[in-house]
N, C-alpha and C positions, 0 to 999 in steps of 0.2 A: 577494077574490083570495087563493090559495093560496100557502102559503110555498112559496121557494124550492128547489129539488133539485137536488143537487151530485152528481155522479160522484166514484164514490170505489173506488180500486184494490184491491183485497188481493190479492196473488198476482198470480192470470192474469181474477181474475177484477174486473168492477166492474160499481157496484150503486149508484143512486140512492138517497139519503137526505135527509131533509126539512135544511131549512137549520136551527141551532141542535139537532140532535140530537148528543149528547155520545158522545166515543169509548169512554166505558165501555159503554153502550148495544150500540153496534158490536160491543166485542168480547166482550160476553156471547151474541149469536150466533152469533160464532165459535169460544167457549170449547172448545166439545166437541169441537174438530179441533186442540187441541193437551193435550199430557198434563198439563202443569204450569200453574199458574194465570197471566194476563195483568195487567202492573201497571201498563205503560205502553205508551205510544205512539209511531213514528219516523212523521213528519208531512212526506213530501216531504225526508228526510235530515234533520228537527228531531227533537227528544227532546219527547214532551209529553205531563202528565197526561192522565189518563182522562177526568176531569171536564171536559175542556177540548171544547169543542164545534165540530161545525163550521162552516165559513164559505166552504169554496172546493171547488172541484175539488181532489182531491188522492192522494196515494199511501199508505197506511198500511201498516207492518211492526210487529208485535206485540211485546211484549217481555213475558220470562216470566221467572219466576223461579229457571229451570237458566241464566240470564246470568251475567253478573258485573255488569252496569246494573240486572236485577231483582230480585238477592240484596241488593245496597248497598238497593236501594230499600226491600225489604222488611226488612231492619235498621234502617235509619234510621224508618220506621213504626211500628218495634215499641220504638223507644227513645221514641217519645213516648208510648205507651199503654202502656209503665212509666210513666213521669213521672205521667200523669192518675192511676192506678193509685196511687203511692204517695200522692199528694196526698189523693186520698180517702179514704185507709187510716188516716194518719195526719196529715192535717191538717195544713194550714198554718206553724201558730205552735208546731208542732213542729219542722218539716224546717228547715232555715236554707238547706239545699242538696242537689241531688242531684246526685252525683258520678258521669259515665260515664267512664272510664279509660281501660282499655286490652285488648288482647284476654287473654282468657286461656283454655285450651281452642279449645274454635270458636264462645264468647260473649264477651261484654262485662264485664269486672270492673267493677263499682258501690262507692260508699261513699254514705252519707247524712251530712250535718252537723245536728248539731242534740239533741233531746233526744228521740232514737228508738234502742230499741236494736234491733238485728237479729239476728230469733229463724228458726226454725224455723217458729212460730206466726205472725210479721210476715211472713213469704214466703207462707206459707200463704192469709193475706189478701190479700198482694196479687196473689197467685195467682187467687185465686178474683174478684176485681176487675177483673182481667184479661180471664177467661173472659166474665164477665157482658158486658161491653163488646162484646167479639166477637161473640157470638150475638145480640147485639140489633144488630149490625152500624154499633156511634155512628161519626156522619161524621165523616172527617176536612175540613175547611174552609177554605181558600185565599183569604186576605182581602188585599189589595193597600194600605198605607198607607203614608203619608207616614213619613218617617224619624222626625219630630221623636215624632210619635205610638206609633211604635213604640218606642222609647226611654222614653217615659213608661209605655209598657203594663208592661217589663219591670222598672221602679223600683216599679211598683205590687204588680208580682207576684213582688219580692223576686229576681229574677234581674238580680243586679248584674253577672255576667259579662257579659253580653248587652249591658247598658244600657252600658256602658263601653266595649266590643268597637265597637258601633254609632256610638260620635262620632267613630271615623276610617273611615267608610264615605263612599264621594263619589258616593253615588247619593242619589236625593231619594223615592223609594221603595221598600219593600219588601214583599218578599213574608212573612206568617205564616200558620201552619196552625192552627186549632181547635181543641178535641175537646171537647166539655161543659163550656164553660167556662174553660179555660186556653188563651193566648194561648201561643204558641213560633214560635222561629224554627229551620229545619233546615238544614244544606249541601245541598241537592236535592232531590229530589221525593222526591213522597211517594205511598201507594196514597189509594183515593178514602174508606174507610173501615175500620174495625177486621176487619170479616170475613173481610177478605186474611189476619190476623193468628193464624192457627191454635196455629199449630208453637211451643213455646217451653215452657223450663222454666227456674225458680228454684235458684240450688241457694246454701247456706252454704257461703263461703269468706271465710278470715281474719276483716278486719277489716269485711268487708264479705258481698256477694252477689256470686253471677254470671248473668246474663243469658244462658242457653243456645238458638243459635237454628240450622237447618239451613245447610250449606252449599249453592252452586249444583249442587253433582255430586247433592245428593238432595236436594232442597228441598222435600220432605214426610217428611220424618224428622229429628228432633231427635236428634243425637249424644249419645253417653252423653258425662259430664264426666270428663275426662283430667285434673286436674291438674298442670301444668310445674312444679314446685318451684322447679326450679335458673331458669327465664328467669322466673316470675313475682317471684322476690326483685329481682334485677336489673331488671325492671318498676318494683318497688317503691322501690326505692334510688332510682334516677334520676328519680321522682317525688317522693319526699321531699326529694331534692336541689332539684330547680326549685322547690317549695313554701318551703322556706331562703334563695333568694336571691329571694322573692318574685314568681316566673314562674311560674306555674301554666298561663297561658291567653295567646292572642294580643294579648288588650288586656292584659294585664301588661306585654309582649313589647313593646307599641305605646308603653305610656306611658313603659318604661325608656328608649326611641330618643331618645322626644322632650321628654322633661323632663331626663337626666340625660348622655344617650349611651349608648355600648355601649363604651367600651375599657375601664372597669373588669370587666365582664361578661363580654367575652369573654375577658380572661387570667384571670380568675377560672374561666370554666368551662374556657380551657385547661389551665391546675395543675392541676385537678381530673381531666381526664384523662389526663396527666401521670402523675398519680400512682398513677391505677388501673394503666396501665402496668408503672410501678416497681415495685407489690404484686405483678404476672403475674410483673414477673420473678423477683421476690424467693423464691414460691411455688417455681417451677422450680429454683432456684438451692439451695433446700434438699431438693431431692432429686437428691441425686449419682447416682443409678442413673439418670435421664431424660436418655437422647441424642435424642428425636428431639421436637420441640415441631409438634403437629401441627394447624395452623390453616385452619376452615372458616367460612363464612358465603355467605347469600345475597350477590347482584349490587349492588354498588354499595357495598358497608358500608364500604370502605377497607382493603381484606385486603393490601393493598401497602405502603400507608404507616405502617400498623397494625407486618406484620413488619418494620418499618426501625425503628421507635421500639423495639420491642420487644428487636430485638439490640443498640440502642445501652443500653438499657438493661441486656443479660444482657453486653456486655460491661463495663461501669461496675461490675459485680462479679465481674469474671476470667474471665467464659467467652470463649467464642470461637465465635460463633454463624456459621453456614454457610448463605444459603438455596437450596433447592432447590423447583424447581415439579411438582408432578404430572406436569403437564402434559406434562413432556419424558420421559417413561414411555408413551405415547400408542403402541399399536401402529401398525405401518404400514399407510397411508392401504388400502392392499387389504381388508385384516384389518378396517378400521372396522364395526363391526356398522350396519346401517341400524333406521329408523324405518319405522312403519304408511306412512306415505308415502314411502319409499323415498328416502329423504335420510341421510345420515350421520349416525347419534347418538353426536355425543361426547361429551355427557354422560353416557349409561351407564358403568356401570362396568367391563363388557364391553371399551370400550376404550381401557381402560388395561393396559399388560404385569405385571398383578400379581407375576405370577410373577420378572420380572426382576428387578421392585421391591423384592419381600420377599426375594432372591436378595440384594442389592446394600446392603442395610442390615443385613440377618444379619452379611455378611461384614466390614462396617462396625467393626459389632459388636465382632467378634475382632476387631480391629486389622487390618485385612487394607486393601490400597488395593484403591479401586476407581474404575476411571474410569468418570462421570455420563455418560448421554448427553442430548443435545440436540435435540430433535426439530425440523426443519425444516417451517414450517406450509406454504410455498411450494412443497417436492415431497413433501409427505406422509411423510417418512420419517427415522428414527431417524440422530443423527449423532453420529458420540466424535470430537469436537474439545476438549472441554475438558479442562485438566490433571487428573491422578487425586487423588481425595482419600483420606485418613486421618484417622480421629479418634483425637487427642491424649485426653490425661485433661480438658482444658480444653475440647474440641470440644462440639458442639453443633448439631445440622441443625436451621433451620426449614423447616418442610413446608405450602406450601399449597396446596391443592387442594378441589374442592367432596363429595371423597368420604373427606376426611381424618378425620371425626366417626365413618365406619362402619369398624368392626374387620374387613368383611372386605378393606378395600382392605390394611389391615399382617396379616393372619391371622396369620403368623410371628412376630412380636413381643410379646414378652411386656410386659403392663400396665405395667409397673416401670418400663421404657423408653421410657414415652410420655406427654406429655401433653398434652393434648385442648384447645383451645380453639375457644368456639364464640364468632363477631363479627356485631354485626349491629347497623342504625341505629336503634336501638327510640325513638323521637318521644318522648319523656316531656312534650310541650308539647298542648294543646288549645285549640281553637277557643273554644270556652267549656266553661260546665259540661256541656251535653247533647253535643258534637258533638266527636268527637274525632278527630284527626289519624291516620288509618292509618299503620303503619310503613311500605310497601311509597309512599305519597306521597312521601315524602325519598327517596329509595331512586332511584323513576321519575325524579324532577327533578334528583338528582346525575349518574344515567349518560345523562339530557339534553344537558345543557349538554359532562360531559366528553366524550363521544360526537359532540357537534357541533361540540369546540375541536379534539380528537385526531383524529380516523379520518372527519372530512369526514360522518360519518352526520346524516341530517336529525330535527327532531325528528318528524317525522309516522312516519320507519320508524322509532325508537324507539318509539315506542306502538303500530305494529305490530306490533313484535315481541316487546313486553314481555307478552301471553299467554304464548306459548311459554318464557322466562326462566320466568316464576312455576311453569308445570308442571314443569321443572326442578327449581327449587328446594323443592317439594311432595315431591317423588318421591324425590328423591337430598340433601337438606338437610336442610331441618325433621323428619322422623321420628327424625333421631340426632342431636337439640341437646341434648336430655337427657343423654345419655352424653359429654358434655364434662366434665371435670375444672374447669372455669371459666370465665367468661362475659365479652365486652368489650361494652360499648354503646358506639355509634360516632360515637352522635348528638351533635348540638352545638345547646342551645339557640337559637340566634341562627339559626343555619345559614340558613333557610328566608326569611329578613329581606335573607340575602345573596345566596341562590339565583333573588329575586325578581329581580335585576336583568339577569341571564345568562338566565335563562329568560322573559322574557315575551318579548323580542323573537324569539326562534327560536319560540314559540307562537304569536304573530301572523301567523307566514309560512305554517301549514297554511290549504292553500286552503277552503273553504265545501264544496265539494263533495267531500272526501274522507269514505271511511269515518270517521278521525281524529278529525274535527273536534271530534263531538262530547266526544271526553276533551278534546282542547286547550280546549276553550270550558270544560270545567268546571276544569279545573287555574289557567286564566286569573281566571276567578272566587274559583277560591283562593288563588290569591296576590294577590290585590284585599285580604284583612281586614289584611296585613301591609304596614307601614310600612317603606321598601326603606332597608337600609344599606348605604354602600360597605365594599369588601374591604379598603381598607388596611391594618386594626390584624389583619386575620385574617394570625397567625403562619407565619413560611414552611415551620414542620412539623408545622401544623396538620393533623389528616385533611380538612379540609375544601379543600386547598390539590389533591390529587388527581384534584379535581371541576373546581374553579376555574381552576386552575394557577399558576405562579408560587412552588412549595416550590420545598424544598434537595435533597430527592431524587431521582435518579435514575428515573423509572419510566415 
């Protein structure tokens, strides 16, 4: 008797296939009808590896690696064939540890522990380690064990993050992947083997390497390496910091909840940003020629709360700080320039009234008054109801806006007069040593929760709409965080301990059949490693209080 044949969709069209034929199989048929290689699978609205075979009637949508689902995947793939990679190069009872960090360029900053140094000639190995791997195309392998065993595998194989991370897990098994011998555990799928893994290069940086791999817009072309000076220090710092108070990783994070608490932790890392604070101001304060303090950052970093600490702190040394928002510089709703889809872009920079703006702080400037206007979001248009201002020798405008970083939104203003601050919630915490916390995660989960306490929005149209935010912030953000005069990170160790509690409930609500689902099920999973803390001891001007709610300020 013949095996069974299952009807299976793609498109418009469906096609019999033998029962147990695997969807890598499937989509090497279909490879040559899309440009970019296939890494995964959407299984009747599921997410599922290639290797996974089939068993029913069903629907298949491919997933490539011009995604943002296929690029994660194919990064996380390419972080374990480093790992095999440096293992082989350099041996076991060398490495104590390998470090994946955080982004830096459009790759992965590395460190190693251990008694390996990092040459030119060690990348070069493990370089060519790499390749070898790939053209002999070694599987990657999906073994399903028991928790207790997976826990031993990783004490064996000297991955004590893991082993420690894994005893506040409340599943009874898990999933590891392979590769010639090394056991790992990832946050999500993975491709079926190394041949997916072409694209990538090594390069020397600092203390360490970098992990250079394509983005989804060209995911067969590795970028050249940009170095961020100014955000990888601050990178740095805020990793050294977590490392000091002994949090490097979520089971740090896990054991400090449940052996000691977190109120020492948290006023600890709030004085600590506290302080950074006090230093922004102190910097501005010794430059008498700066009226205008100009602050940008991505969605969610706390750019509000951020400029409240900020003036209390410029006036605790005599200023007298003023804020004013971009935003009410906004041409009228006519004027708005439109998007490829005929929607309003008011993000561009297009629509903003530069002209008025560098008009109306020139005049500033000289001592001239000038009355601010107000733009009304409700009829689209510009309004002067506010009283006129004047800048005193004490004065001082805060400015925030998301095109505050680019010199052409002040074009009029001379350097002297300005200074630049870039903000944003850079994670300095990791999953463990292989699997690290994207910044844009804390980011998605604080304008969750405030977006479903404030403005009634649900969490399923926030991850709808958070493509469109990120192209934003791609486009008109991050190209000018360099040309900031100084950096805030916004992040708050604990933070994600206290976000777990506000956010899983509004993540259980997307229903199974949405597009959505699939991020909410993986966000859900990720705040599964984290032991949940209440908000109480989190201070009421705290940035984290903007998210949560329940601060001292007004916003």
């Amino acid at each position: 008797m013949g095996k069974k044949m299952y009807k299976i969709q793609i498109g418009n069209q469906i096609k019999l296939y033998e029962e147990g034929t695997t969807y890598k199989k499937i989509a090497e048929e279909y490879q040559k009808q899309y440009e970019n290689d296939i890494v995964l699978v959407i299984v009747d609205g599921k997410l599922q590896e290639l290797l996974k075979e089939c068993r029913q009637d069903c629907k298949l949508e491919f997933v490539t690696t011009d995604t943002k689902i296929g690029n994660e995947t194919y990064r996380r793939s390419m972080c374990l064939l480093l790992v095999k990679a440096i293992e082989d190069v350099a041996r076991k009872e060398n490495v104590k540890k390998i470090r994946i960090q955080y982004s830096v360029s459009k790759g992965y900053y590395c460190m190693l522990d251990g008694n390996v140094k990092v040459t030119e000639a060690f990348l070069q190995q493990v370089e060519k380690c790499m390749i070898e791997m790939v053209n002999k195309k070694a599987p990657i392998i999906k073994k399903t064990v028991h928790i207790d065993d997976a826990i031993a595998t990783f004490k064996q194989q000297g991955m004590y993050d893991k082993e420690r991370l894994f005893q506040y897990r409340r599943v009874s098994a898990v999933n590891l992947y392979e590769m010639e011998g090394i056991s790992d555990y990832y946050y999500g799928y993975m491709v079926p083997d190394a041949s997916y893994l072409k694209y990538f290069a090594l390069y020397l940086y600092d203390e360490g390497f970098v992990l250079q791999m394509p983005v989804k817009e060209e995911p067969k072309l590795v970028p050249p390496f940009k170095p961020q000076k100014k955000l990888f220090q601050i990178l740095k710092e805020s990793t050294q910091w977590g490392d000091m108070m002994h949090i490097e990783t979520v089971a740090d994070l896990n054991e400090q909840i449940t052996s000691q608490g977190m109120q020492k932790v948290i006023l600890v890392q709030e004085a600590y940003q506290e302080r950074k604070v006090a230093e922004l101001a102190m910097q501005i304060a010794q430059r008498p020629s700066v009226k205008f303090v100009l602050i940008a950052g991505p969605s969610s970093s706390g750019k509000t709360t951020f400029s409240h600490r900020l003036s209390i702190q410029l006036q605790a040394l005599g200023l007298r700080p003023h804020p004013i928002a971009v935003d009410n510089y906004f041409v009228n709703r006519e004027f708005t320039p439109k998007d490829e889809n005929g929607d309003y872009d008011f993000e561009c920079l297009e629509a903003i009234d530069r002209e008025l703006f560098n008009y109306q702080l020139t005049e500033l400037l000289e001592g001239k008054e000038v009355q601010i206007p107000t733009f009304n979001f409700k009829t689209g248009q510009r309004e002067y109801i506010a009283s006129p201002t004047k800048l005193g020798k004490e004065d001082i405008l805060v400015i925030e806006g998301i095109h505050c970083l680019n010199d052409a939104l002040t074009y009029k203003l001379a350097a002297e007069n300005k200074f630049k601050i870039y903000i944003s919630a850079l994670t300095q915490l990791n999953v463990d040593e292989h699997n690290r916390i994207p910044t844009t995660e804390g980011r998605l989960l604080r304008r969750m929760v405030r977006d479903a306490r404030t403005r009634g929005t649900s969490a399923q149209n926030t991850i709808a709409m958070w493509h469109s935010v990120r192209r934003g912030e791609e486009k008109n953000i991050f190209p000018f965080q360099e040309e900031a005069d100084a950096m805030f990170n916004s992040a708050l160790i604990y933070e994600l301990a206290v976000l777990k509690q506000y956010a899983e409930p509004i993540l259980f609500g997307i229903d199974k059949e949405c597009k959505e689902y699939v991020e909410a099920k993986r966000l859900l999973k990720f705040l599964d490693y984290f032991v949940g803390i209440s908000a109480e001891n989190v201070p009421k001007n705290s940035l984290l209080r903007e998210f949560i709610g329940g601060g001292c300020f007004q916003i």
